[in-house]
C-alpha positions as CSV (number, residue, x, y, z in Angstrom):
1,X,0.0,0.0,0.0
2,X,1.1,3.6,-1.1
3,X,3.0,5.0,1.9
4,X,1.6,8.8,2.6
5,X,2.7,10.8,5.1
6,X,-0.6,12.0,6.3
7,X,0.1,14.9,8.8
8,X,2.5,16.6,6.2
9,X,-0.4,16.9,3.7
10,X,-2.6,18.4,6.3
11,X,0.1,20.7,7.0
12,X,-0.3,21.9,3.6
13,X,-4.2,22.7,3.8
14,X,-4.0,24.0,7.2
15,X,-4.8,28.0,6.7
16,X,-7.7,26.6,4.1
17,X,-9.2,24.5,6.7
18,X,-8.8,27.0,9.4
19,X,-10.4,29.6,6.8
20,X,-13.4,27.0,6.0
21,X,-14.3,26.0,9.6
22,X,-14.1,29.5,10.9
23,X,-16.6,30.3,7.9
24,X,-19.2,27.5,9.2
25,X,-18.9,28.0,12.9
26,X,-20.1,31.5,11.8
27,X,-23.3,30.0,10.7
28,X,-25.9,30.5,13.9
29,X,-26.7,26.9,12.5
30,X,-29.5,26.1,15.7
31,X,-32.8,24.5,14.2
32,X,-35.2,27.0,14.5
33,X,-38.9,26.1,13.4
34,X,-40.5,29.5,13.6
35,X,-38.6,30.5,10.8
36,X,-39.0,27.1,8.7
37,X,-39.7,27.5,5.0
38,X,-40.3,24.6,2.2
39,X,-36.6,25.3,1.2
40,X,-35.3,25.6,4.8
41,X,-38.0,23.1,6.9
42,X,-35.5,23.3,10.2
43,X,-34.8,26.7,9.8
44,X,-33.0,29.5,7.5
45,X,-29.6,29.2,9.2
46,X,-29.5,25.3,9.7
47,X,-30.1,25.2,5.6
48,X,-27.7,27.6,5.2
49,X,-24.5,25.3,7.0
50,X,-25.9,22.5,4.6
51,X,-25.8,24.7,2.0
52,X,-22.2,26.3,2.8
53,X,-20.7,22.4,3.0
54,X,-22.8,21.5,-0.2
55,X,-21.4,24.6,-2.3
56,X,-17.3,24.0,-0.6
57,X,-17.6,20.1,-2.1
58,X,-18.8,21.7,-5.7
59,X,-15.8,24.5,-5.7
60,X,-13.6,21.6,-4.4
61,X,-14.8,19.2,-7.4
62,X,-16.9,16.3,-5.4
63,X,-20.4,15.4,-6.4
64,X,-23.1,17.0,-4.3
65,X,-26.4,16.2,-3.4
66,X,-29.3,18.1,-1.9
67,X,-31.9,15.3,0.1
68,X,-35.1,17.1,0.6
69,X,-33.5,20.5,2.4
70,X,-32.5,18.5,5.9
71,X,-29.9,16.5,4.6
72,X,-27.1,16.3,2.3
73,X,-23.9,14.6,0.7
74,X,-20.7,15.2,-1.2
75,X,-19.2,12.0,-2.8
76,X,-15.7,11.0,-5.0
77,X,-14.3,7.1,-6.2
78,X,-16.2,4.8,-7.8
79,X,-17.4,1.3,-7.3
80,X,-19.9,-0.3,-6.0
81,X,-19.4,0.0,-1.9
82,X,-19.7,2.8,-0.3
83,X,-17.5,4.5,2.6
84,X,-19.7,6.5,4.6
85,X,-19.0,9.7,6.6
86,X,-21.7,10.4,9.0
87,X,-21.4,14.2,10.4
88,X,-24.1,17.1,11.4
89,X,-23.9,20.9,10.8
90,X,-27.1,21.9,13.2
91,X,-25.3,23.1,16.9
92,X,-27.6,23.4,20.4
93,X,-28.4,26.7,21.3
94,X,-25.2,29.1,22.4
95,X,-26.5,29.7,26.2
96,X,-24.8,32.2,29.0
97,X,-21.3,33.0,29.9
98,X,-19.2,32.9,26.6
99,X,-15.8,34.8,26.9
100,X,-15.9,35.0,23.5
101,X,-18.5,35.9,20.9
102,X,-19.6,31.9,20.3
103,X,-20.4,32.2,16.6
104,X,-16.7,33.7,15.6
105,X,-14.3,31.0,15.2
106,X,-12.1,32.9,17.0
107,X,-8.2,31.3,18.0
108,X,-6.6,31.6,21.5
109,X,-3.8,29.8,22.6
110,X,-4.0,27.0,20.7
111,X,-7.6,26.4,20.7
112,X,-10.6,27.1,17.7
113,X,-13.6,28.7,20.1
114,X,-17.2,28.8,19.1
115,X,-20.6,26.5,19.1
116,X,-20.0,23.5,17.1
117,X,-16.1,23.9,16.9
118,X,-16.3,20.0,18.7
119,X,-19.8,19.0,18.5
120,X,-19.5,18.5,14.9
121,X,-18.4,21.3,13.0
122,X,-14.3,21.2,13.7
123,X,-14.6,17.2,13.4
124,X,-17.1,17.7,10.1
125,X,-14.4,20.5,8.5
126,X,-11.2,17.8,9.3
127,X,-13.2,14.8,7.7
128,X,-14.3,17.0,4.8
129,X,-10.7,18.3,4.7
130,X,-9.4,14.3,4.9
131,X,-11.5,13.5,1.6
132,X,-10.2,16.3,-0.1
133,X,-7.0,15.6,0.3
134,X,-7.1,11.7,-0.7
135,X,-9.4,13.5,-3.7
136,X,-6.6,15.6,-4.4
137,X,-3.6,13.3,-4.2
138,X,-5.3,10.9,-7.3
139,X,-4.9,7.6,-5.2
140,X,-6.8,5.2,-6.5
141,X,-10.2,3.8,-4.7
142,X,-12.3,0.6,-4.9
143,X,-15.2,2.1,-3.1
144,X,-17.3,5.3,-3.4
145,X,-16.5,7.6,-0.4
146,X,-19.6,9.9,0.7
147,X,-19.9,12.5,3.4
148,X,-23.2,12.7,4.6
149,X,-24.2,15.6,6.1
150,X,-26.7,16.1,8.7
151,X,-29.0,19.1,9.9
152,X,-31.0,17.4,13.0
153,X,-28.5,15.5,15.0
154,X,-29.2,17.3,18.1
155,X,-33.0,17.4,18.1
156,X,-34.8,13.9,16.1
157,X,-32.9,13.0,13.7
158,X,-35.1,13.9,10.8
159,X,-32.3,14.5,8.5
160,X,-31.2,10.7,8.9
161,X,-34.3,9.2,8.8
162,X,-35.6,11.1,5.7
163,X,-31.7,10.5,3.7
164,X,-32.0,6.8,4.2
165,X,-35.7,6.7,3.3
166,X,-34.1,8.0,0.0
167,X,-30.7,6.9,-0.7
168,X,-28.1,4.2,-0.2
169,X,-27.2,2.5,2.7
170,X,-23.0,3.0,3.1
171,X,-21.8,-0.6,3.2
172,X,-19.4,0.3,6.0
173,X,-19.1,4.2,7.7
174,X,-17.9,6.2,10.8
175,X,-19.3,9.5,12.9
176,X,-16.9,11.9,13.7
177,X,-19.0,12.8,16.6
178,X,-18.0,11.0,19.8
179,X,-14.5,10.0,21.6
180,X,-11.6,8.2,19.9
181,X,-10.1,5.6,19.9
182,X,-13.0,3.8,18.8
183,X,-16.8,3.4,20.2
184,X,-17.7,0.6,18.6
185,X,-21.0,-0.1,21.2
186,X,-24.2,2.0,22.1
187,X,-26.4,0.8,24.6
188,X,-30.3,0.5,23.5
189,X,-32.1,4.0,24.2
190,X,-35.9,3.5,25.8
191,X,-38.2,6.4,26.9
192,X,-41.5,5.6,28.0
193,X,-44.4,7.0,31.0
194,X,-45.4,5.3,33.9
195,X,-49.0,6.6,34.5
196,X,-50.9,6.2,37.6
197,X,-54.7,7.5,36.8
198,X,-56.2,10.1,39.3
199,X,-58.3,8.3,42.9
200,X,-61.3,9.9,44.2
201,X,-60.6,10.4,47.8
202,X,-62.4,12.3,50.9
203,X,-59.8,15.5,51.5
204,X,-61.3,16.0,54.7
205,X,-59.1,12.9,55.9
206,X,-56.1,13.6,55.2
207,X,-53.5,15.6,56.9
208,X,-51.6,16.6,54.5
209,X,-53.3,17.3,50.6
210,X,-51.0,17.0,47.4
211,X,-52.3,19.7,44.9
212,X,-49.6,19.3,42.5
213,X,-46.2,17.9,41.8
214,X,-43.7,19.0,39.2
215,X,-39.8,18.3,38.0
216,X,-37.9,17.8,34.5
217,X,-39.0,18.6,31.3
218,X,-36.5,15.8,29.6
219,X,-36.3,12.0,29.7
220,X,-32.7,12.3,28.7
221,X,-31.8,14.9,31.6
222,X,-31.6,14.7,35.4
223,X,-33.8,17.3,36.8
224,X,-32.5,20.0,38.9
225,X,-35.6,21.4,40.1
226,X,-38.7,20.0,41.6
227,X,-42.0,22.2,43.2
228,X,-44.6,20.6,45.0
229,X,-48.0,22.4,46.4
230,X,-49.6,20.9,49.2
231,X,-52.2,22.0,52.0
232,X,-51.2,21.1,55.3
233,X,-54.3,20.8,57.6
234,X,-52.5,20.7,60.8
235,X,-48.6,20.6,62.2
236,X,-46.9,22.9,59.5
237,X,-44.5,23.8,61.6
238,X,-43.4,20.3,61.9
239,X,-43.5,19.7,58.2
240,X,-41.6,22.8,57.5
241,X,-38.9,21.5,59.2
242,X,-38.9,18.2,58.0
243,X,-38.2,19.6,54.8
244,X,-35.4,22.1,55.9
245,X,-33.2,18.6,57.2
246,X,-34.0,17.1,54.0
247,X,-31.6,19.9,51.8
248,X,-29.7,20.0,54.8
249,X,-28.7,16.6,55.1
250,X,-28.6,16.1,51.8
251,X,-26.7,19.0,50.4
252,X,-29.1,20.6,48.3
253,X,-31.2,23.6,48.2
254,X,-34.4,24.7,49.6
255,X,-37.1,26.8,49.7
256,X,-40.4,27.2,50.9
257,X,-43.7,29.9,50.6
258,X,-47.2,30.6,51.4
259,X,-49.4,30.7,48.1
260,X,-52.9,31.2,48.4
261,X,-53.5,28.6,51.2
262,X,-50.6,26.0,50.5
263,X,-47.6,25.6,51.2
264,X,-45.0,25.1,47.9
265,X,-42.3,23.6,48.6
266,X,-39.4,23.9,46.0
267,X,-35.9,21.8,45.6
268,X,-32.8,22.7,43.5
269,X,-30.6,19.3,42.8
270,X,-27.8,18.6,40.2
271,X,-28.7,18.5,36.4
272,X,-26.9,15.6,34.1
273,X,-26.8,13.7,31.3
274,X,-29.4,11.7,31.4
275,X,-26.7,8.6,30.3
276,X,-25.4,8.7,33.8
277,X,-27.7,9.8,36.6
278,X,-24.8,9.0,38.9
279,X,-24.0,12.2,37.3
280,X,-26.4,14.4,39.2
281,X,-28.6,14.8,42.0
282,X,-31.9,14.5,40.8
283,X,-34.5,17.1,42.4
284,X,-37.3,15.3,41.7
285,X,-36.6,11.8,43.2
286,X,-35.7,13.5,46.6
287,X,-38.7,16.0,46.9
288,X,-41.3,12.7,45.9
289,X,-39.2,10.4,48.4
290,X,-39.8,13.4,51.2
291,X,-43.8,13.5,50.5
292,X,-44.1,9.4,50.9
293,X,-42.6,9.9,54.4
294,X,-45.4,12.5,55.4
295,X,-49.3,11.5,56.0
296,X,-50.3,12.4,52.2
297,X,-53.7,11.9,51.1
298,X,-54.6,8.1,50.1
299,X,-54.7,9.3,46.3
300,X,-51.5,10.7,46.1
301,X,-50.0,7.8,48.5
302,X,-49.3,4.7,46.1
303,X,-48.0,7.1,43.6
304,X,-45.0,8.7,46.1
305,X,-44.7,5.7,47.5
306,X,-44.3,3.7,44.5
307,X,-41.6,6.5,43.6
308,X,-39.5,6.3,47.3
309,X,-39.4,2.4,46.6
310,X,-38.9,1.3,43.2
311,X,-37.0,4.6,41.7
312,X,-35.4,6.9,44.2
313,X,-31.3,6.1,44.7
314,X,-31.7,3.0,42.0
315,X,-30.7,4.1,39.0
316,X,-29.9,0.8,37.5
317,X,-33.5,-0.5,37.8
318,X,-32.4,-3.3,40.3
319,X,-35.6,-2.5,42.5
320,X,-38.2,-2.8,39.3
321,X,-36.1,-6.2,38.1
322,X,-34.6,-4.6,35.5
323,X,-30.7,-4.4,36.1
324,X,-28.5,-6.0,33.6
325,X,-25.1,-6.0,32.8
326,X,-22.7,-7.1,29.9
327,X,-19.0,-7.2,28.9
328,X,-19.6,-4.9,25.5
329,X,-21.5,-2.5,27.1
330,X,-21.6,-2.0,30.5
331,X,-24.9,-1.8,33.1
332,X,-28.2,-0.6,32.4
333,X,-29.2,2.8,33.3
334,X,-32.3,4.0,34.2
335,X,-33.0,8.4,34.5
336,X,-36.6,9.9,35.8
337,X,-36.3,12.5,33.8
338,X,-39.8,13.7,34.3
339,X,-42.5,13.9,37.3
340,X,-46.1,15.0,37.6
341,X,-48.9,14.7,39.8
342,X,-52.3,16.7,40.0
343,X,-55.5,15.7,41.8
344,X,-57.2,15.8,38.5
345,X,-54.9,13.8,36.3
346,X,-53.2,11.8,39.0
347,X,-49.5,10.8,38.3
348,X,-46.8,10.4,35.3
349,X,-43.0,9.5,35.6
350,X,-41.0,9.8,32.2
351,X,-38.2,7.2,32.1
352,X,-35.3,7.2,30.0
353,X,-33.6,3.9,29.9
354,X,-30.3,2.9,28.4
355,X,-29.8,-0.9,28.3
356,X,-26.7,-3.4,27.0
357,X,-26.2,-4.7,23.6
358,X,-27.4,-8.3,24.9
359,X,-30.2,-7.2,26.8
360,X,-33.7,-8.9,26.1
361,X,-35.8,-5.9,26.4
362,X,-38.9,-7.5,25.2
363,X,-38.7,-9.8,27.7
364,X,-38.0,-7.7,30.7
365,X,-41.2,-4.6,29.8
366,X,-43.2,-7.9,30.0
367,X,-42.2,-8.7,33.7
368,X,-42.0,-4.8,34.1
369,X,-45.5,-4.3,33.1
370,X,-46.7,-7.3,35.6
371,X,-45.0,-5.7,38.1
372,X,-46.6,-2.2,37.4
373,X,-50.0,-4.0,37.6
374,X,-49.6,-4.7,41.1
375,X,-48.8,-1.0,41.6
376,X,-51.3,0.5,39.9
377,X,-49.4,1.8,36.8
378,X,-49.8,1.1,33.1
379,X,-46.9,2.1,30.5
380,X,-47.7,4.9,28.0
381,X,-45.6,6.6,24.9
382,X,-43.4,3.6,24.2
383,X,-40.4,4.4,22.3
384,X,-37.1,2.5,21.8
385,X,-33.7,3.3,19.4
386,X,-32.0,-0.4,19.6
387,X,-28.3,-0.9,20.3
388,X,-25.9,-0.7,17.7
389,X,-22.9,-2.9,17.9
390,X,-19.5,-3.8,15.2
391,X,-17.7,-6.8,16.7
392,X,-14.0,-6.0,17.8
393,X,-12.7,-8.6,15.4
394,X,-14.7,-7.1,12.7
395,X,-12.1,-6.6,10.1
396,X,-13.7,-2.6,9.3
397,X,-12.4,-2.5,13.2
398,X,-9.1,-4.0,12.6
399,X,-8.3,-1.0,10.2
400,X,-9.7,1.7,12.2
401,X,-7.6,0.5,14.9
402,X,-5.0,0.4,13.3
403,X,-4.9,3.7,11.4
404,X,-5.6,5.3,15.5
405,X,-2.1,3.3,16.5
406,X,0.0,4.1,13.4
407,X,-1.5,7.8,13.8
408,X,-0.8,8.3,17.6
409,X,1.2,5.9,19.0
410,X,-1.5,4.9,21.4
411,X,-3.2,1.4,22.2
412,X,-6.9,1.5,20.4
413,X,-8.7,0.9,23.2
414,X,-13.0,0.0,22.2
415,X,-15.4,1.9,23.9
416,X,-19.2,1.8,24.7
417,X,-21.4,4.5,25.7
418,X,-25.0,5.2,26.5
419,X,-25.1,7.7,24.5
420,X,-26.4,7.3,20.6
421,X,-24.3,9.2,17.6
422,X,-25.6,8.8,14.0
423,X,-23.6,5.8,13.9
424,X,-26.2,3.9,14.8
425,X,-28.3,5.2,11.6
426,X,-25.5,2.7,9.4
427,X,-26.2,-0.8,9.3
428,X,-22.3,-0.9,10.2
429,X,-21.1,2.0,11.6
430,X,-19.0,3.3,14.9
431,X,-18.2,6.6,15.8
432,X,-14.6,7.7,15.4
433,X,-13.2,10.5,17.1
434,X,-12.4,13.9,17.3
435,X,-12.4,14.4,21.1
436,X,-9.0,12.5,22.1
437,X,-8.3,10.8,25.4
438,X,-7.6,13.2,28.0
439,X,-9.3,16.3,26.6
440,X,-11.9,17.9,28.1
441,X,-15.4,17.4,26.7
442,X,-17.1,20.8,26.3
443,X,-19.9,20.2,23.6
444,X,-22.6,22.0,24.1
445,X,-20.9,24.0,26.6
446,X,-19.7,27.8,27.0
447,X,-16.6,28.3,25.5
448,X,-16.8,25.1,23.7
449,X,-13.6,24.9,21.7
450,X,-11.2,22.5,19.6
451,X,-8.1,22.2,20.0
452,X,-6.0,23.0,16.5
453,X,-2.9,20.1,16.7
454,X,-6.3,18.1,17.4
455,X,-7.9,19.3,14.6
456,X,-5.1,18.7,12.6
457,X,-4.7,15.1,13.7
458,X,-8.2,13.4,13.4
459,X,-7.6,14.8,9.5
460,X,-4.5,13.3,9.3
461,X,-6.4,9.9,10.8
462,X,-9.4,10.7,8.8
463,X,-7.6,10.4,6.1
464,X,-5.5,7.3,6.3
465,X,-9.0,5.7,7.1
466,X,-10.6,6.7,4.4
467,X,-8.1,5.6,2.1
468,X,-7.5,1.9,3.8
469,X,-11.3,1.4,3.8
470,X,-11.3,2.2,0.3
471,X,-8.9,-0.8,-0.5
472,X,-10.2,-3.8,1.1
């Protein structure tokens, strides 16, 4: 095989790449539906980073390809195979407490700044930058190679699911959107509602009334903050108290008021991916678990108490029979990302569950749902992405490996995560790179940033890749 020195040829390119990221990153690329046309259905400025990529492959000489305004691809080499390059140009919304204007692009010490420079716009610009220079060099390929470009990665994944409805399936293809070395394992995600319906009940009985219960708005986060309103009939003083050790013990936050006769009672925990609930302190959990202690009402009561027992400080479903574990992938994970309770429409707990490769989850909602019959709850608003999974002696693996090693110097080391990249939109597919071991992740936070020598190096790797996959 022709021997390249890879890093000298993105040496060459490296003010033009520079020029070109800096150019997207300037592109306020967050969906924005109020502002959706036919030609721009996720927004003006989303459309516009698909067009700015589509319109750098045409000046560059690639083939380009417009799929339905959300979607997109640039292609060179022939043959019947295709090497796919799965990558996104939308960003999350910039937020608070930038140092730095984060739509500029702008280069201090060493690092690119600005929303998207690592979640996927710098690792998009060095894979675009990696075929072009394997375009430019003239080596000869025995597969197509195709970028595929992406406008709804960080909402639902509209532009994927509309491409694929329309064009080929790559035979073999990597996301530049996660970790290297190589994550060649997502766990299964689930989201789904455990509904308890509302109880008629006697108020006059009860000591203490739940009006209403609130925390999260996400399956896929840990909530921070939780409220609850309740009418305490007698002993508030007591209660009050109660709930003062409970953020005391527990090292969160606290705070109570008077609201037209009842008494709100409001928690601040720790927000986290919803991946890891380890993570965070979750606002929600603690607040319910306090209310099943007190002398609630007999409508609310199975609903807090089912939470205090089968969800609070379990996070790996062990309570509710659902904990697994495998060798590929890790344990199962289980987030409450949402809680709600009313007197009128009783109570609903959003669950976002991320479960091994080898997990039977048809199996387990079965005994779940027998189990929830007991309780009281049905399960509403199924929804499940499966795992995705390349063997580690797959031989695509093999030469992603060892393109990582001959690159770096370091072991390529496989990796699963409960995350889910676009990866798992191939039929074969990992994600590969650009955030390298030891770096700091900061997508979609301020100052995100990329480092350049990084930069630099996932092309150089990009490009080796694409060539080696293109001669198997």
């Amino acid at each position: 095989m022709t021997q390249i020195n890879w890093m000298k040829e993105v040496e060459q390119r490296k003010e033009a790449l520079i020029h070109d990221l800096q150019s997207l990153i300037r592109i306020k690329s967050v969906r924005n539906d109020v502002d959706q046309t036919p030609e721009a259905p996720l927004g003006k400025n989303v459309k516009a980073a698909l067009d700015y990529m589509l319109q750098l492959g045409e000046k560059d000489g690639f083939t380009s390809k417009n799929v339905g305004n959300v979607a997109g691809h640039l292609e060179f080499g022939a043959g019947e195979d295709i090497v796919g390059i799965l990558c996104h140009v939308d960003v999350v919304p910039e937020g608070d407490g930038w140092s730095v204007d984060p739509f500029s692009g702008e280069i201090i010490d060493g690092k690119i700044f600005g929303r998207g420079s690592l979640d996927d716009k710098g690792p998009t610009m060095a894979a675009y930058y990696a075929m072009k220079i394997v375009k430019e060099l003239g080596l000869p390929l025995n597969k197509r190679v195709r970028m595929i470009i992406g406008t709804d990665e960080e909402s639902d994944w509209q532009c994927v699911d509309h491409y694929f409805k329309q064009e080929e399936m790559p035979t073999v293809g990597f996301a530049p959107d996660g970790d290297f070395p190589i994550i060649h394992a997502e766990k299964g995600i689930v989201d789904y509602d455990l509904v308890h319906k509302a109880r008629k009940y006697d108020p006059s009985q009860a000591m203490i009334r739940v009006v209403s219960f609130d925390s999260g708005r996400r399956y896929n986060m840990v909530p921070d903050y939780a409220k609850a309103m309740i009418v305490v009939n007698e002993c508030q003083t007591e209660f009050v108290q109660r709930f003062e050790d409970l953020f005391h013990n527990h090292g969160l936050k606290g705070r109570y008021h008077i609201d037209n006769g009842h008494l709100v009672l409001e928690l601040e925990g720790v927000s986290a991916h919803g991946m890891e609930p380890r993570n965070g302190r979750n606002a929600g959990l603690f607040l319910a678990d306090f209310l099943s202690k007190l002398p609630i009402d007999e409508a609310a009561r199975p609903f807090f108490s089912f939470i205090s027992h089968y969800l609070h400080e379990d996070s790996r479903g062990r309570k509710l029979q659902l904990a697994y574990e495998d060798e590929i992938s890790g344990d199962l994970t289980m987030n409450i990302g949402k809680l709600s309770y009313s007197e009128k429409e009783g109570g609903r707990i959003g669950v976002n569950m991320r479960y091994p490769v080898t997990y039977k989850l048809a199996e387990h909602k079965e005994a779940l749902e027998l189990l929830l019959q007991d309780q009281g709850f049905v399960i509403e608003n199924f929804s499940d992405s499966p795992p995705h999974y390349v063997d580690k002696n797959d031989e695509f693996i093999q030469i992603l490996s060892k393109v990582y090693e001959e690159q770096t110097g370091e072991k390529a080391e496989l990796l699963a995560i409960g995350g889910g990249t676009y990866a798992r939109s191939l039929e074969k597919g990992v994600a590969f790179g650009a955030l390298f071991p030891g770096r700091a992740d900061v997508m979609h936070q301020k100052d995100e940033h990329m480092f350049i020598e990084d930069l630099f190096k996932a092309t150089a790797i990009y490009a080796q890749a694409i060539y080696e996959l293109t001669q198997e």
